[in-house]
Biopython code that builds the backbone (N, CA, C, O; Angstrom):
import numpy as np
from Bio.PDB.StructureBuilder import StructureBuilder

atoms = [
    (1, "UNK", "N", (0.843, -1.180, 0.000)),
    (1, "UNK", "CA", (0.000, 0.000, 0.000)),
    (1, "UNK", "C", (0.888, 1.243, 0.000)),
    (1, "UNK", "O", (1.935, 1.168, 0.644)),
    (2, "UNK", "N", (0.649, 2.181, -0.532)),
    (2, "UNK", "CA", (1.288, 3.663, -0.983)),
    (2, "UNK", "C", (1.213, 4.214, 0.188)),
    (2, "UNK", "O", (0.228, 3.883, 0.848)),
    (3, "UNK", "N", (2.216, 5.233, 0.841)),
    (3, "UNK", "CA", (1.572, 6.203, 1.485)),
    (3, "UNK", "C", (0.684, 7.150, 1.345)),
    (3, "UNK", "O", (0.879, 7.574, 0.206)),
    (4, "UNK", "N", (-0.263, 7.799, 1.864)),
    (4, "UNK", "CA", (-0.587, 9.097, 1.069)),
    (4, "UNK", "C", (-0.055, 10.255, 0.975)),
    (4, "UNK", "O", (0.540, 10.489, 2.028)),
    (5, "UNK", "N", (0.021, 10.977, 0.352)),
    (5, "UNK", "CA", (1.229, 11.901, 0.106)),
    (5, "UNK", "C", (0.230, 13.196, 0.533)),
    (5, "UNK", "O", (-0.832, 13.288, -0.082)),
    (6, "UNK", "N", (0.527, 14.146, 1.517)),
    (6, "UNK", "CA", (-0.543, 14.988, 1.812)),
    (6, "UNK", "C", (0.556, 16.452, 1.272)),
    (6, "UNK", "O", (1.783, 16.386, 1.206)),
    (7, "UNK", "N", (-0.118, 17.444, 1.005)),
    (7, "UNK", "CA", (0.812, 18.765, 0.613)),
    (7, "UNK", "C", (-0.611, 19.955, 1.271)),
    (7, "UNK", "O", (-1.797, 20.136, 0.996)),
    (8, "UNK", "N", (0.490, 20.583, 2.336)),
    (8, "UNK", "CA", (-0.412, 22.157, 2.532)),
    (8, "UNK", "C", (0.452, 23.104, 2.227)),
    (8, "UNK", "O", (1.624, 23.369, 2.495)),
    (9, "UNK", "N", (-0.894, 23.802, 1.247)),
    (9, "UNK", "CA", (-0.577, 25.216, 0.622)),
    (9, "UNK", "C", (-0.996, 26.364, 1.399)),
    (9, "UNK", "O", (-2.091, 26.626, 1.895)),
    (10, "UNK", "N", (0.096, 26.988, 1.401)),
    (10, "UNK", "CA", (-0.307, 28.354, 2.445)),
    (10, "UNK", "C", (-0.564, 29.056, 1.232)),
    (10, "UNK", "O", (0.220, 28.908, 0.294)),
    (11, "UNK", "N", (-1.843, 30.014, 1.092)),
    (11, "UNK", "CA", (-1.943, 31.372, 0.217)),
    (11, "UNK", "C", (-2.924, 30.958, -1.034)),
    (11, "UNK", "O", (-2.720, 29.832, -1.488)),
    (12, "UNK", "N", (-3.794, 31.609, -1.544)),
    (12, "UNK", "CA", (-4.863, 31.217, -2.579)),
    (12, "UNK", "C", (-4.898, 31.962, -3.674)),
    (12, "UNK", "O", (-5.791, 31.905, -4.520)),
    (13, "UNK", "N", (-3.798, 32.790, -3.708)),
    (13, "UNK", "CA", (-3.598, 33.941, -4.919)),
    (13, "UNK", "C", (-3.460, 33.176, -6.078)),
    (13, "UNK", "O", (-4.007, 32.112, -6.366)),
    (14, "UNK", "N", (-2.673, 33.839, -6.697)),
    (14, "UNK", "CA", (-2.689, 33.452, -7.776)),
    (14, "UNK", "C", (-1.806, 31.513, -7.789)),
    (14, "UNK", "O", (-2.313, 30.436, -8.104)),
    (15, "UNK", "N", (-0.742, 31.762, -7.424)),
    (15, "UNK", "CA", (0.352, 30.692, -7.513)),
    (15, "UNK", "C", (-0.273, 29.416, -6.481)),
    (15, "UNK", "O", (0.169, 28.308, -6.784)),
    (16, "UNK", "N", (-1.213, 29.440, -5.343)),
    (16, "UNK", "CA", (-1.518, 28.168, -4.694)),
    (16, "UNK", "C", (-2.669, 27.425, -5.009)),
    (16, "UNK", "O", (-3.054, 26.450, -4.363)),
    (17, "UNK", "N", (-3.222, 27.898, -6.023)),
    (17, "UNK", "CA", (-4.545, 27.108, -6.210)),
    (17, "UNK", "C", (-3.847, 26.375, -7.981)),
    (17, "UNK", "O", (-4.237, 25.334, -8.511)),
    (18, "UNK", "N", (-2.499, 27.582, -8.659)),
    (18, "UNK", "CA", (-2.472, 26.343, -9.628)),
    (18, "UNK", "C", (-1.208, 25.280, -9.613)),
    (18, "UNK", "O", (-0.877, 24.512, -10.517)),
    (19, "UNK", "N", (-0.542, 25.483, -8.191)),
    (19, "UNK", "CA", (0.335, 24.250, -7.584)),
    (19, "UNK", "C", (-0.614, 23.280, -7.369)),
    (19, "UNK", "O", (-0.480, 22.193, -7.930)),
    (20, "UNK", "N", (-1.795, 23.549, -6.461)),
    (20, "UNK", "CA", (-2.724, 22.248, -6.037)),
    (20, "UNK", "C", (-3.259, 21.891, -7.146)),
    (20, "UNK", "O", (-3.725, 20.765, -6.972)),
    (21, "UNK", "N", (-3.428, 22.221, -8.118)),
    (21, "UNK", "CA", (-4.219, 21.755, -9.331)),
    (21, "UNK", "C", (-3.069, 20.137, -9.895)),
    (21, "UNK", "O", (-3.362, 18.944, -9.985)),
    (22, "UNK", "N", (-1.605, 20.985, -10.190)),
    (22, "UNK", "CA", (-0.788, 20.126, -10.412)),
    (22, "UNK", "C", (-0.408, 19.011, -9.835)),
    (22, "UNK", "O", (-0.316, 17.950, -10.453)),
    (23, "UNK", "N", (-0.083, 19.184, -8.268)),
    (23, "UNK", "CA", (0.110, 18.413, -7.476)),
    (23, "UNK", "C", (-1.167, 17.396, -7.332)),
    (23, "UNK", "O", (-0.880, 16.382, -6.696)),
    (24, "UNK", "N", (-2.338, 17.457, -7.735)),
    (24, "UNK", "CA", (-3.655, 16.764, -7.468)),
    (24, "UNK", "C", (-3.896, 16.021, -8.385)),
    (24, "UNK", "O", (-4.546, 15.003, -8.149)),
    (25, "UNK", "N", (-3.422, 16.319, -9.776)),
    (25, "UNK", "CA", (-2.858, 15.744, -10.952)),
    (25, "UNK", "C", (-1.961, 14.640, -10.782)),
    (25, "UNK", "O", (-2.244, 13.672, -11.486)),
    (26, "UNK", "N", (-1.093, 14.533, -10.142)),
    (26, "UNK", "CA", (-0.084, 13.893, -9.673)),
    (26, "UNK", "C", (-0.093, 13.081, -8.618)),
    (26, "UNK", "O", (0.899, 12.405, -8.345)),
    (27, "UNK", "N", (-1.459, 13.037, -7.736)),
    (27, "UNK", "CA", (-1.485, 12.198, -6.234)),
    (27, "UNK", "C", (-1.781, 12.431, -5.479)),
    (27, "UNK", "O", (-2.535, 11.803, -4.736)),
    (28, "UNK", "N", (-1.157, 13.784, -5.290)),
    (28, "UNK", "CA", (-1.553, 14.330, -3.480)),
    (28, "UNK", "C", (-2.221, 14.856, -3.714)),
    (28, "UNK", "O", (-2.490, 15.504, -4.725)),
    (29, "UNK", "N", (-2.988, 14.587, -2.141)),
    (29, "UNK", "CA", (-3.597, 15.319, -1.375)),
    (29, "UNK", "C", (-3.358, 16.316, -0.740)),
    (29, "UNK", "O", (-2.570, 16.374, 0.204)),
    (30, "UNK", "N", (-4.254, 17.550, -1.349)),
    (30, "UNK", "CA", (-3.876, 18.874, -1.441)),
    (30, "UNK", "C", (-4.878, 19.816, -0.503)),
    (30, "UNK", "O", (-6.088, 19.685, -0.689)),
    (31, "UNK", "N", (-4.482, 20.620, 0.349)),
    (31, "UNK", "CA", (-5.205, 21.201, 1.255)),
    (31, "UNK", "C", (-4.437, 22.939, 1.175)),
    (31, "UNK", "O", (-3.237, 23.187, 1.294)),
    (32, "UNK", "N", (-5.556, 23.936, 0.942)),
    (32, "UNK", "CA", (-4.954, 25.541, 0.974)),
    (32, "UNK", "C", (-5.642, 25.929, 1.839)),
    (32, "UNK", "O", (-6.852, 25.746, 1.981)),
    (33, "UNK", "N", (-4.674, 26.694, 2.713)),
    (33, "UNK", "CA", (-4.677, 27.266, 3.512)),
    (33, "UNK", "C", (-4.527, 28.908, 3.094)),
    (33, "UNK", "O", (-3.480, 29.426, 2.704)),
    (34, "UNK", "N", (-5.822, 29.590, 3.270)),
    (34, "UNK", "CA", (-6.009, 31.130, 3.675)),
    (34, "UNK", "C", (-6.313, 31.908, 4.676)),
    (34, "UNK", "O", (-7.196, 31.482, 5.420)),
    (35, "UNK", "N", (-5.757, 33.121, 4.969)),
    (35, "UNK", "CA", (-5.922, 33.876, 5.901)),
    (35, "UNK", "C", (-7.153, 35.156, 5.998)),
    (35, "UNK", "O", (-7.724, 35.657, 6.967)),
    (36, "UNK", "N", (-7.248, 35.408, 4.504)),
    (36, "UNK", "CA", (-8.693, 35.796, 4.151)),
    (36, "UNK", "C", (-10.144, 35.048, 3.905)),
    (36, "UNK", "O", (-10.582, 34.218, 3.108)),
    (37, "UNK", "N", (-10.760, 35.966, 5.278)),
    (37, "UNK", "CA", (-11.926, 35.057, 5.242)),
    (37, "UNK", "C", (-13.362, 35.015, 4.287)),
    (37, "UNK", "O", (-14.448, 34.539, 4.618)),
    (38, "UNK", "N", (-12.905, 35.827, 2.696)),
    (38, "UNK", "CA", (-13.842, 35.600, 2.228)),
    (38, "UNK", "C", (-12.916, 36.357, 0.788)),
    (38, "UNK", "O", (-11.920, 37.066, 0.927)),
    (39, "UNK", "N", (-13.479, 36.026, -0.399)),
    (39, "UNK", "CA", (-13.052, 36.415, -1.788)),
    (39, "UNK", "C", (-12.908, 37.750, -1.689)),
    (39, "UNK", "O", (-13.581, 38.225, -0.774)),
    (40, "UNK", "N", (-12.164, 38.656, -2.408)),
    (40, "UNK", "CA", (-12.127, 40.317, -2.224)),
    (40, "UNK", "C", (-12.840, 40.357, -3.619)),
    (40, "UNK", "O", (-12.851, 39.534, -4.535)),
    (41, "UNK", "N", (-13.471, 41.666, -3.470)),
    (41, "UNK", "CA", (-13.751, 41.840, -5.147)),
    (41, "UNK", "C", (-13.551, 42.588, -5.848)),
    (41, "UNK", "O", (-14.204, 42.866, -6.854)),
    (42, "UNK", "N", (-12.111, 43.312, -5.249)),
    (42, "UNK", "CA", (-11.153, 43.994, -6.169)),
    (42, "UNK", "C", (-9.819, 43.335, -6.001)),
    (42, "UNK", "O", (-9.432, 42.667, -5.043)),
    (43, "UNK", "N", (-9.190, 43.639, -7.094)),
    (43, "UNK", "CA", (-7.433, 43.123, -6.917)),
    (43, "UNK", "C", (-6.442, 43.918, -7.963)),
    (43, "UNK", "O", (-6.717, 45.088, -8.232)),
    (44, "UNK", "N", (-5.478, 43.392, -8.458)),
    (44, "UNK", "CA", (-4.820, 43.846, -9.322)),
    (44, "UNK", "C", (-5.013, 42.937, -10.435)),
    (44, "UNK", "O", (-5.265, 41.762, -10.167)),
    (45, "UNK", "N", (-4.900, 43.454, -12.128)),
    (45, "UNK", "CA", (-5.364, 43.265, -13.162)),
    (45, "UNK", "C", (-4.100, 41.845, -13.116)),
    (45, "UNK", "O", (-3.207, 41.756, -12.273)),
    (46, "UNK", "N", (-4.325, 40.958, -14.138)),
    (46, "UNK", "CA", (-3.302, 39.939, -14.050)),
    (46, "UNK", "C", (-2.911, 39.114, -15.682)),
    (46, "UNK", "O", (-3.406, 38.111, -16.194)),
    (47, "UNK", "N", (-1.927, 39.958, -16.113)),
    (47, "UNK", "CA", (-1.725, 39.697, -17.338)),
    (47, "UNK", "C", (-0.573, 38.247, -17.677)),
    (47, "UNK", "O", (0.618, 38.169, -17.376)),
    (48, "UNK", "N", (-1.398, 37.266, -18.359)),
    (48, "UNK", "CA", (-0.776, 35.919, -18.501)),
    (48, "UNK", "C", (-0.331, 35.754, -19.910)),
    (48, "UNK", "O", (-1.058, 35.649, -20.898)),
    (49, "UNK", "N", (1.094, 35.744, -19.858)),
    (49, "UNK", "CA", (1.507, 35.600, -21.211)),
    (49, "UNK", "C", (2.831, 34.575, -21.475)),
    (49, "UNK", "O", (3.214, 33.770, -20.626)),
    (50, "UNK", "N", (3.229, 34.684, -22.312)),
    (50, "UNK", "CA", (3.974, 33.383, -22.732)),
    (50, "UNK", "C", (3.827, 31.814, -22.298)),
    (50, "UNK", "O", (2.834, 31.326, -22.836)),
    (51, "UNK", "N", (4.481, 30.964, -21.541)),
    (51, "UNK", "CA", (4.252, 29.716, -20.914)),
    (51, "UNK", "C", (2.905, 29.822, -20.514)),
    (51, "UNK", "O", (1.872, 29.338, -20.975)),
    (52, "UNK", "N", (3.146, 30.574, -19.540)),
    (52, "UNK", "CA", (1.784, 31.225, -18.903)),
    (52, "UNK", "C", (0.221, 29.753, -19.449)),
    (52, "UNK", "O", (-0.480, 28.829, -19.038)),
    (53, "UNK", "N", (0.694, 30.890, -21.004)),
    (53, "UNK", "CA", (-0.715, 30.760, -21.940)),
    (53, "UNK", "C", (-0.767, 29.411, -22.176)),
    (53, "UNK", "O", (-1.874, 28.916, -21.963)),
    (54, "UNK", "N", (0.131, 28.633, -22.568)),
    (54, "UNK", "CA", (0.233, 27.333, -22.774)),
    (54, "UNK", "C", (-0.046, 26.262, -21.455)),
    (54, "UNK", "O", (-0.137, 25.038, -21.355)),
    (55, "UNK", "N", (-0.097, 26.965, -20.876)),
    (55, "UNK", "CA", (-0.521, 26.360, -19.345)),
    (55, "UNK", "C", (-1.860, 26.194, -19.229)),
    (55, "UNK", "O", (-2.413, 25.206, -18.745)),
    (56, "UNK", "N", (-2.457, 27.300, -19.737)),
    (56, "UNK", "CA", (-3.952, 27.634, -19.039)),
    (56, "UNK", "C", (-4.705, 27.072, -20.233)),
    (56, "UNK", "O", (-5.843, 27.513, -20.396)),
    (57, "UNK", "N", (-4.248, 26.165, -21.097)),
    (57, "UNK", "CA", (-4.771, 25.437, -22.054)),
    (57, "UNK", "C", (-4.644, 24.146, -21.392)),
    (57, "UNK", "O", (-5.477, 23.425, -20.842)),
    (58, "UNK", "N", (-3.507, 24.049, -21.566)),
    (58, "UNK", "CA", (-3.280, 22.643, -20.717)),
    (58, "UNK", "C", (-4.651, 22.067, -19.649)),
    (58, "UNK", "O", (-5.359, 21.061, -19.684)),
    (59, "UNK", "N", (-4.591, 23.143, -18.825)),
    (59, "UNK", "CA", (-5.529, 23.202, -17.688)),
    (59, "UNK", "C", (-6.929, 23.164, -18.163)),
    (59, "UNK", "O", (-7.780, 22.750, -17.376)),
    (60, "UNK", "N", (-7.218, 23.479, -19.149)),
    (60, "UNK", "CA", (-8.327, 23.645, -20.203)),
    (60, "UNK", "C", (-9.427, 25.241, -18.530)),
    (60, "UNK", "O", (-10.554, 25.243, -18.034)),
    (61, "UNK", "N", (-8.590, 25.884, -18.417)),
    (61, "UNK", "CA", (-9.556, 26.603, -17.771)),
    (61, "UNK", "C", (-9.480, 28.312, -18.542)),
    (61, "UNK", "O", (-9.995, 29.338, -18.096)),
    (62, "UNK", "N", (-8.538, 28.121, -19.999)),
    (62, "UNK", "CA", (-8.144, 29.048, -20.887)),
    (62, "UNK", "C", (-9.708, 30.321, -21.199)),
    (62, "UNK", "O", (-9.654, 31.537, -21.019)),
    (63, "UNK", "N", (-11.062, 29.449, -21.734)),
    (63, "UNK", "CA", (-12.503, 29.916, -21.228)),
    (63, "UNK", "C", (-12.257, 30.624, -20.516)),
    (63, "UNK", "O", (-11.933, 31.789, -20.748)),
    (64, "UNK", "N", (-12.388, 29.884, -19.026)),
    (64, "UNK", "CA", (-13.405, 30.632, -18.038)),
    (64, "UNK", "C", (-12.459, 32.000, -17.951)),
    (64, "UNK", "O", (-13.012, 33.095, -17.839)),
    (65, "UNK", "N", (-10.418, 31.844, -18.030)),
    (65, "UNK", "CA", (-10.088, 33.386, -17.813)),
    (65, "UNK", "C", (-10.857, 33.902, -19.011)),
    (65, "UNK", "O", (-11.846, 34.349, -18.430)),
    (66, "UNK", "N", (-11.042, 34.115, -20.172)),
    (66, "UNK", "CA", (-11.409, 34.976, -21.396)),
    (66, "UNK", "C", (-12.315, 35.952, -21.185)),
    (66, "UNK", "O", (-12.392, 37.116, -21.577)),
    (67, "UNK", "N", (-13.580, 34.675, -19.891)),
    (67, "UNK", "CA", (-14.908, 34.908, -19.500)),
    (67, "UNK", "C", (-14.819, 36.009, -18.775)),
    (67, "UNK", "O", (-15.763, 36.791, -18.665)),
    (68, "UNK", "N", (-13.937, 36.138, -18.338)),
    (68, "UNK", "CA", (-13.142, 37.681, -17.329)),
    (68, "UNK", "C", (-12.720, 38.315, -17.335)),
    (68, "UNK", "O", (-12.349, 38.902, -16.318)),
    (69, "UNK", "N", (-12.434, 38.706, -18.689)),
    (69, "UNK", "CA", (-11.717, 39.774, -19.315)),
    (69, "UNK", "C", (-12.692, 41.066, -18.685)),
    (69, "UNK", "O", (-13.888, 41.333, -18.575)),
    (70, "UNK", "N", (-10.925, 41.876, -18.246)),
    (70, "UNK", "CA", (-11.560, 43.011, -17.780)),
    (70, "UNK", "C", (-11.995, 44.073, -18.951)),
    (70, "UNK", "O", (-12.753, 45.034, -18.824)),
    (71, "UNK", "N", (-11.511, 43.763, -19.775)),
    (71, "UNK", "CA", (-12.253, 44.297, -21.031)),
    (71, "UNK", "C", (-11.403, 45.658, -21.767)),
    (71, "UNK", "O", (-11.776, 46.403, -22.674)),
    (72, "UNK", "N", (-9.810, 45.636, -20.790)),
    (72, "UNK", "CA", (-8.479, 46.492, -21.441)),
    (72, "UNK", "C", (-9.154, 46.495, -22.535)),
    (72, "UNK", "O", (-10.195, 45.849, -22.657)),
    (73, "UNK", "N", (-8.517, 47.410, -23.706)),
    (73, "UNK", "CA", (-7.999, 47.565, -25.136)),
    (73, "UNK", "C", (-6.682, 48.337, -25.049)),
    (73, "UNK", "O", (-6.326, 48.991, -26.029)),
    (74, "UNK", "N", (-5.895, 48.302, -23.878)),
    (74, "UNK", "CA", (-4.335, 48.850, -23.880)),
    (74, "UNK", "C", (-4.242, 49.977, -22.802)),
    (74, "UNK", "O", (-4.953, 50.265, -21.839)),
    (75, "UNK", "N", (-2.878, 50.605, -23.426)),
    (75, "UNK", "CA", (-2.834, 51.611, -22.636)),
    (75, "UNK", "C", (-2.213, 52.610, -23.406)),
    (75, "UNK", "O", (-1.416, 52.430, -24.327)),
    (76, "UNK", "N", (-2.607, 53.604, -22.993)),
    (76, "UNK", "CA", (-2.646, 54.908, -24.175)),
    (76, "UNK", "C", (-1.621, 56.381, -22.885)),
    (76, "UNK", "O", (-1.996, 56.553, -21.725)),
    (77, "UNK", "N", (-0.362, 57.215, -23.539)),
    (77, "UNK", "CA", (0.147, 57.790, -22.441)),
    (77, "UNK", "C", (0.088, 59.263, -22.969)),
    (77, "UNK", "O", (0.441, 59.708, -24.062)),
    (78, "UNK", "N", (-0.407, 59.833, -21.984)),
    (78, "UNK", "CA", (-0.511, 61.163, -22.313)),
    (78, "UNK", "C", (-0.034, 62.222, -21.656)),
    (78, "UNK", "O", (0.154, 62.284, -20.441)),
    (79, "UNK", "N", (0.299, 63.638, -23.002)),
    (79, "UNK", "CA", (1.104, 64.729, -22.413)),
    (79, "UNK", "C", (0.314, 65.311, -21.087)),
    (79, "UNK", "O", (-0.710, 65.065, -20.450)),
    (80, "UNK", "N", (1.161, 66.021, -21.069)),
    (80, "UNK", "CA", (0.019, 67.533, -19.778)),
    (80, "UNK", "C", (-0.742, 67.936, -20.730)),
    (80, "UNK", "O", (-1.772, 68.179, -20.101)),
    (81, "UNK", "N", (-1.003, 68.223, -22.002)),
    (81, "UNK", "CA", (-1.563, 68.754, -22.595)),
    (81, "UNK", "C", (-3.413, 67.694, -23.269)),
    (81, "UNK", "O", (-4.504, 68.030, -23.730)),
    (82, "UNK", "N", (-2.731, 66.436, -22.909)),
    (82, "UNK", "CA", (-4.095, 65.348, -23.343)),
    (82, "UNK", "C", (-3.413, 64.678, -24.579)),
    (82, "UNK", "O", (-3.805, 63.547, -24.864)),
    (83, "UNK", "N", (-2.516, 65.203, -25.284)),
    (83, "UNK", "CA", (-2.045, 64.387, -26.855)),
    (83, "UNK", "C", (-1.368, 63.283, -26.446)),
    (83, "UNK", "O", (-0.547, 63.264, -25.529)),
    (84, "UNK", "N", (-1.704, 62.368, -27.113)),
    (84, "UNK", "CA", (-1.338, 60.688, -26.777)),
    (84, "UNK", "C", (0.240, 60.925, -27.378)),
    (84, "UNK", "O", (0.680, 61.494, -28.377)),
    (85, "UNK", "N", (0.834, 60.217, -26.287)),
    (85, "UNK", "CA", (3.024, 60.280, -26.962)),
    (85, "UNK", "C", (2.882, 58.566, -27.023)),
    (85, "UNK", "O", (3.944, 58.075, -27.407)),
    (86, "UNK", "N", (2.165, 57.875, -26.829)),
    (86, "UNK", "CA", (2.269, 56.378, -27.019)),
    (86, "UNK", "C", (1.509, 55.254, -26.782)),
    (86, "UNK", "O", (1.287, 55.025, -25.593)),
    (87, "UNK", "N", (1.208, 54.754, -27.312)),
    (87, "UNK", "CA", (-0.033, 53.531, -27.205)),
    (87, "UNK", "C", (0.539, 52.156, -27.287)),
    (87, "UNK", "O", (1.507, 51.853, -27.985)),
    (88, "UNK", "N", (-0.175, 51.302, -26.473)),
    (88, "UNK", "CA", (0.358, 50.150, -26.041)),
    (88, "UNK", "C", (-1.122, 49.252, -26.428)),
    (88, "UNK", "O", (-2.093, 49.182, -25.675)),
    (89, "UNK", "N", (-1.036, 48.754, -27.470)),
    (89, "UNK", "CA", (-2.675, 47.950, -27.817)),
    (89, "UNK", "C", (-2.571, 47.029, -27.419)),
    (89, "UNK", "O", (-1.488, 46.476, -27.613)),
    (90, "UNK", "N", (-3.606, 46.315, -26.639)),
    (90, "UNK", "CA", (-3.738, 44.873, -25.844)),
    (90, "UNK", "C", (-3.293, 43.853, -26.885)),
    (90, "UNK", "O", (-3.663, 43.729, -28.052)),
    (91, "UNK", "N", (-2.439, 43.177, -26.203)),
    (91, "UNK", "CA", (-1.735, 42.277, -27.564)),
    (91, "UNK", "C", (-0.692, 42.058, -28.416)),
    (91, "UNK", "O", (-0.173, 41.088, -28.968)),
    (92, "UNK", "N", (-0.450, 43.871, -28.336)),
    (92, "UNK", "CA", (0.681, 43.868, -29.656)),
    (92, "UNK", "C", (1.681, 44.188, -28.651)),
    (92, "UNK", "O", (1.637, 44.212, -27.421)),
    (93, "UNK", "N", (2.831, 44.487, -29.719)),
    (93, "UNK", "CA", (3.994, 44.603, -29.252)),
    (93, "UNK", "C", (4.830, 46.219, -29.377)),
    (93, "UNK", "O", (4.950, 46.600, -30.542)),
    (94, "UNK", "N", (5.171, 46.788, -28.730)),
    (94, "UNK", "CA", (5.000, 46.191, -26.846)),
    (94, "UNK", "C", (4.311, 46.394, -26.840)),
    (94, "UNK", "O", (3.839, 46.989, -27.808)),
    (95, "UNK", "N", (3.365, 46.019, -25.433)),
    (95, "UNK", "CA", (2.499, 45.693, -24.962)),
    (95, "UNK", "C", (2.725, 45.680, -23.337)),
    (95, "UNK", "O", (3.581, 45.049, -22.718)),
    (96, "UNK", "N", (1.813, 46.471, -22.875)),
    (96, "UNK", "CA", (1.702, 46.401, -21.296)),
    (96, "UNK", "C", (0.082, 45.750, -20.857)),
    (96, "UNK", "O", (-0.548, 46.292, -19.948)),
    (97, "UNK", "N", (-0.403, 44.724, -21.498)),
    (97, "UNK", "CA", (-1.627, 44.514, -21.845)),
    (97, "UNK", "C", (-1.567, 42.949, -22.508)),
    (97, "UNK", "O", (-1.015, 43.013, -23.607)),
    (98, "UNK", "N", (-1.932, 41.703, -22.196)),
    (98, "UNK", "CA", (-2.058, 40.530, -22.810)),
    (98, "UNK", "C", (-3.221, 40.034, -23.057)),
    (98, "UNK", "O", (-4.224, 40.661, -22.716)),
    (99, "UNK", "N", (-3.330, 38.644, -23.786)),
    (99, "UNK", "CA", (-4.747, 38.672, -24.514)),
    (99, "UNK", "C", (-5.170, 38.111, -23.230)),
    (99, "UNK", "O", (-6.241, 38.615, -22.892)),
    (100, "UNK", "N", (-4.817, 37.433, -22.565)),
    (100, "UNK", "CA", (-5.555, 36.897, -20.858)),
    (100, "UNK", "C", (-4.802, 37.375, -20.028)),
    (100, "UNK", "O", (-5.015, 37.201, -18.828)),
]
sb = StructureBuilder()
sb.init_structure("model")
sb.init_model(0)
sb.init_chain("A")
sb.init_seg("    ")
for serial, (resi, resn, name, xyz) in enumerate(atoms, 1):
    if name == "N":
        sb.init_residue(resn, " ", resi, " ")
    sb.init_atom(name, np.array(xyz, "f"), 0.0, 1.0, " ", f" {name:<3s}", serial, name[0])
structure = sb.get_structure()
């Protein structure tokens, strides 16, 4: 008989819910541990690109981020005066802005 292999994750941000995904994939038994006692419903925007992207296919949960698009089209920088000196379109290059 196997042992069971148990793993606790401290933190639910971004990085501990897609270790437990992997690790759960793999065997263990996976338990996260948070210190917030309920979802916030603001945060910071979270742009996933390169590997990233190939990941969140993998995971097939590529959808549900799309489904969440905060709905960017870039970022646009402007003088004191209001005239745009540079635009950054979601996507392109450069880019301060990814498609998830």
């Amino acid at each position: 008989m196997r042992a069971e292999k148990k793993i606790l994750i401290c933190g639910a941000g971004i990085a501990g819910p897609a270790c437990a995904y992997w690790l759960d994939q793999h065997g263990f038994s996976v338990v996260i541990a948070e210190r917030a006692k309920a979802l916030r419903d603001g945060g910071q925007n979270v742009d996933i690109k390169g590997a990233a992207q190939q990941i969140i296919f993998i995971m097939g949960i590529a959808d549900k981020i799309a489904a969440k698009d905060t709905m960017e089209q870039g970022v646009k920088c402007l003088d004191q005066s209001g005239n745009i000196v540079a635009v950054f379109p979601k996507g392109g290059f450069p880019s301060l802005t990814a498609e998830f």
